[in-house]
N, C-alpha and C positions, 0 to 999 in steps of 0.2 A: 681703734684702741679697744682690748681688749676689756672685759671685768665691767664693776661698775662704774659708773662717774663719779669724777670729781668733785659733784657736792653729796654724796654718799660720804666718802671718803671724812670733808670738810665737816659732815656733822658729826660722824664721829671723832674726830678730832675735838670739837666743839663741846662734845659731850665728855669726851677724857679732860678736857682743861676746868669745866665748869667743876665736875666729880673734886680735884685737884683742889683746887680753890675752895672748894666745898669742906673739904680734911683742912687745909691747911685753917684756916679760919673759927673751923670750930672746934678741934681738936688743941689739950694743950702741952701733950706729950711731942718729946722734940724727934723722936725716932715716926712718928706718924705722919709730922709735921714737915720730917725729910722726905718719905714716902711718897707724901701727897706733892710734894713739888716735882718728885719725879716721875709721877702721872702727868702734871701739868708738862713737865720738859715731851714728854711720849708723842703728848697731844700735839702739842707744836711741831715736834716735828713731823710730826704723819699730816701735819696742813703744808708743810716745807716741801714734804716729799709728794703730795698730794699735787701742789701747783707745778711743780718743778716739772713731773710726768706730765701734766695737762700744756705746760708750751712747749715740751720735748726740750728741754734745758736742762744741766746736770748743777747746777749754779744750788739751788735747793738742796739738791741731794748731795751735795760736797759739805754745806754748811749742817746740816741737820747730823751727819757724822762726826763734824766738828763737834756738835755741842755735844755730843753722845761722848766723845773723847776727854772734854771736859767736866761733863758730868762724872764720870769714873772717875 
C-alpha cells in the first residue's frame, strides 16, 4: 500500500471530528453549528474510507458516499 498508514489517516480523522465537536458545542450560531457537523461528517468519513482501503473492501467507501449524498 502505497502513502501513509492508516492510523495517520484515523488521526486525522480524529482530529476533524474532535475540531467538529469543538464548533458545535461552543458555538451558538446555527450556520456554524451546521458547519461544524459537517467537519464532524468529513472526519467520519475519511475514518470509513480510511479502514475500508486498509482491509481492501469497498463496503466503507460506498457508505461514506452515501452519507456525503445525504449530507447534500
Amino acid at each position: 500500500m502505497l502513502g501513509p498508514d492508516v492510523s495517520a489517516y484515523l488521526i486525522i480523522s480524529a482530529f476533524l471530528f474532535a475540531t467538529g465537536a469543538l464548533g458545535v458545542l461552543i458555538r451558538r450560531s446555527p450556520l456554524i453549528v451546521l458547519l461544524s457537523l459537517e467537519i464532524m461528517l468529513n472526519g467520519a468519513n475519511l475514518a470509513l474510507i480510511a479502514v475500508s482501503r486498509h482491509y481492501g473492501r469497498g463496503d466503507g467507501q460506498i457508505f461514506a458516499l452515501a452519507v456525503m449524498a445525504v449530507a447534500a
